[in-house]
C-alpha positions in Angstrom: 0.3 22.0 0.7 0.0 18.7 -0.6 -3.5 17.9 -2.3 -4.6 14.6 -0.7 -8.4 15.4 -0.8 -10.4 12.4 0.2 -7.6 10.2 0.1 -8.3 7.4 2.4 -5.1 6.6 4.2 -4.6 3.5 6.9 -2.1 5.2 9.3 -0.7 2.5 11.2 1.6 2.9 14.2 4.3 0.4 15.5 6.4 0.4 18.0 9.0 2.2 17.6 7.9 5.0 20.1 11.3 7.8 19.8 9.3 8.6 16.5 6.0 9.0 17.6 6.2 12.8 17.9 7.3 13.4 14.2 4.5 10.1 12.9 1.5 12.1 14.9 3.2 15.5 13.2 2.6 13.8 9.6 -0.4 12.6 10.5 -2.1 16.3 11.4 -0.3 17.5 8.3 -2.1 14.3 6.4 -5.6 15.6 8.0 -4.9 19.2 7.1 -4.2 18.5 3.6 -7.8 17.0 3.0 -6.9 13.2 3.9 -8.9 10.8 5.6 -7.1 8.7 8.4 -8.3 5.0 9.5 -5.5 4.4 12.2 -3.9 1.6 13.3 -1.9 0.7 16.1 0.2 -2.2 17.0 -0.5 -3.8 20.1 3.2 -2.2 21.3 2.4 0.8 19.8 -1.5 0.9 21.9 -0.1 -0.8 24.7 3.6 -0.4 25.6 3.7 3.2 28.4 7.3 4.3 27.8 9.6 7.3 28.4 8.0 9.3 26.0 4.6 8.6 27.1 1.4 7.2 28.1 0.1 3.9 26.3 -3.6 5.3 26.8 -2.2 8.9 25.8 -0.8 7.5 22.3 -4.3 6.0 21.7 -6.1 8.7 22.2 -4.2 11.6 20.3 -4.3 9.4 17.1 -7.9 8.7 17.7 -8.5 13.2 18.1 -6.4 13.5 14.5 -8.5 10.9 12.5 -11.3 11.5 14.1 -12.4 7.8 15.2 -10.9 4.9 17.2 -8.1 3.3 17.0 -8.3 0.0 15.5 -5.9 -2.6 17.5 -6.9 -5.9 17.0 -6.5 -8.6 14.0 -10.1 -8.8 14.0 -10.7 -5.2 13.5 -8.4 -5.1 10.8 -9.2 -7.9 8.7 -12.4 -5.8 6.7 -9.6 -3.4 6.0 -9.6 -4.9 2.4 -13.0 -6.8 1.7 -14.8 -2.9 2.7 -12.4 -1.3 0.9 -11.8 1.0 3.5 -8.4 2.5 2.4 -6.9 3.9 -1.3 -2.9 3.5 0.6 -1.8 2.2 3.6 0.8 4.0 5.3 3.1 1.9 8.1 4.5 4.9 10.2 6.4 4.6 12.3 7.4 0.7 10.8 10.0 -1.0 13.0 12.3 -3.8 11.6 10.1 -6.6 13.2 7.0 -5.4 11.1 9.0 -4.9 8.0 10.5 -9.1 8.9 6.7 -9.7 9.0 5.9 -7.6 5.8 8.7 -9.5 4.1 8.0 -13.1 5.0 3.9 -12.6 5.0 3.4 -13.2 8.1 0.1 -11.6 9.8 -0.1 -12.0 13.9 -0.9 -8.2 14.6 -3.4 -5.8 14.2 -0.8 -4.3 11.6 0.6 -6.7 9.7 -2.9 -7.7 9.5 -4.5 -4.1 8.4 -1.7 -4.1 5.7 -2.0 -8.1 4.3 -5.9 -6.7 4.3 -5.6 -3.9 2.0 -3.0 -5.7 0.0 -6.1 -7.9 -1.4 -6.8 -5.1 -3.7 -3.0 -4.3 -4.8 -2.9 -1.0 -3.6 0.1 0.8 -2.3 1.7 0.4 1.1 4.1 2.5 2.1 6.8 2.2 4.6 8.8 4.8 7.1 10.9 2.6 8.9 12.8 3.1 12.0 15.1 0.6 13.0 18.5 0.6 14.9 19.0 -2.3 12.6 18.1 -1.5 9.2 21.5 -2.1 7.9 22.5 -5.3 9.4 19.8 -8.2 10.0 16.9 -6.2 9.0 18.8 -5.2 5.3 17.2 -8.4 3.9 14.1 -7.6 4.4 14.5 -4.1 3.2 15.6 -5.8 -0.1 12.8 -8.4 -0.3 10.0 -5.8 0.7 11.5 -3.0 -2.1 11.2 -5.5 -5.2 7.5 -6.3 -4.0 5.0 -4.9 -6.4 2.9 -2.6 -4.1 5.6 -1.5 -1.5 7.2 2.0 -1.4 9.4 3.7 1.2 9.8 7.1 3.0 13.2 8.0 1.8 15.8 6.4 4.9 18.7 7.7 6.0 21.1 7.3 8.9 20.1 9.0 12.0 23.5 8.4 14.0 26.3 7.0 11.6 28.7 7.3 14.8 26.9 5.8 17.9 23.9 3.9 16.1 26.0 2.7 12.6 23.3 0.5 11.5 20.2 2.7 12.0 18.4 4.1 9.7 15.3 6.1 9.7 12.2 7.2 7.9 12.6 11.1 6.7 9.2 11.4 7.7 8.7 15.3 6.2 8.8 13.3 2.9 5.6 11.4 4.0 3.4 13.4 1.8 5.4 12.9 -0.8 5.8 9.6 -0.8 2.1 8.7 -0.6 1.2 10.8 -3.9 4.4 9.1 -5.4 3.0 6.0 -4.8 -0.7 6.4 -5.7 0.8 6.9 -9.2 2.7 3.8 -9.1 6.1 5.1 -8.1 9.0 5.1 -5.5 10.2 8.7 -4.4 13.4 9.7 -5.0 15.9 9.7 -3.8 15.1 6.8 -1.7 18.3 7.0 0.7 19.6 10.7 1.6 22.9 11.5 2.9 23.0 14.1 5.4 
């Protein structure tokens, strides 16, 4: 078990809802290894009922793991970084439209907000994208966001190389990892696995 002890981590959620199941698993893992959750959630990620469930449903299981509500609005999330509420901000799942966002600095959601926030006091943000584009118009952003000073990723790899060739997707069992990687400074490795 990984020793996170009183390590306060944002856990935001975007959209990108086929991962929910294995982002709520990290985030019980997170809890159980002595972590403190503030979540976040996109307004797609709190709002959006889909296939593999409930808008109101997603809301509320993140809000039993950390133990408090959900914050979902730009509002909420802007005294992320003046109350120093969090020591690492953790994007998970992070679809390709945040990451754009991330890239190019621009803040119009409760996420991109919660992470511009906590970037006020250069501390780490980390990154487990899922994207079906990651290797085609989203790649740019990829590059620009991994030579940013305070950005890490959960090591990516390529969830359907025949059907989905330009996928790629968090390995989110390396979540853990990643976070104490990056509260020393450092980017996990290897970054990209091949399966």
């Amino acid at each position: 078990m990984h020793d996170l002890e009183n390590i306060r981590i944002g856990f935001a959620m975007t959209g990108s809802f086929c991962t929910f199941e294995q982002a709520f698993a990290q985030a019980e893992y997170l809890v159980s290894c002595g972590a403190e959750l503030l979540p976040v959630m996109s307004w797609n990620a709190s709002g959006i009922s889909t296939r593999f469930g409930e808008a109101v449903q997603m809301r509320e299981r993140l809000e039993n793991i950390a133990g408090r509500k959900v914050i979902c609005s730009i509002e909420d999330a802007e005294p992320i970084g003046p109350k120093r509420l969090t020591d690492i901000m953790l994007v998970e799942p992070c679809t390709s439209n945040t990451a754009a966002k991330l890239a190019w600095s621009i803040t119009d959601t409760p996420v991109t907000m919660a992470v511009k926030s906590h970037l006020r006091g250069q501390k780490p943000v980390v990154l487990a994208l899922a994207s079906n584009d990651s290797l085609a118009g989203t790649l740019k952003n990829i590059g620009m966001l991994s030579n940013a000073k305070q950005y890490y990723f959960v090591p990516l790899r390529q969830d359907d190389a025949e059907k989905k060739p330009n996928s790629l997707v968090a390995d989110f069992s390396k979540t853990a990892d990643t976070l104490i990687n990056a509260l020393s400074g450092r980017q996990i490795q290897p970054s990209v696995i091949q399966i």
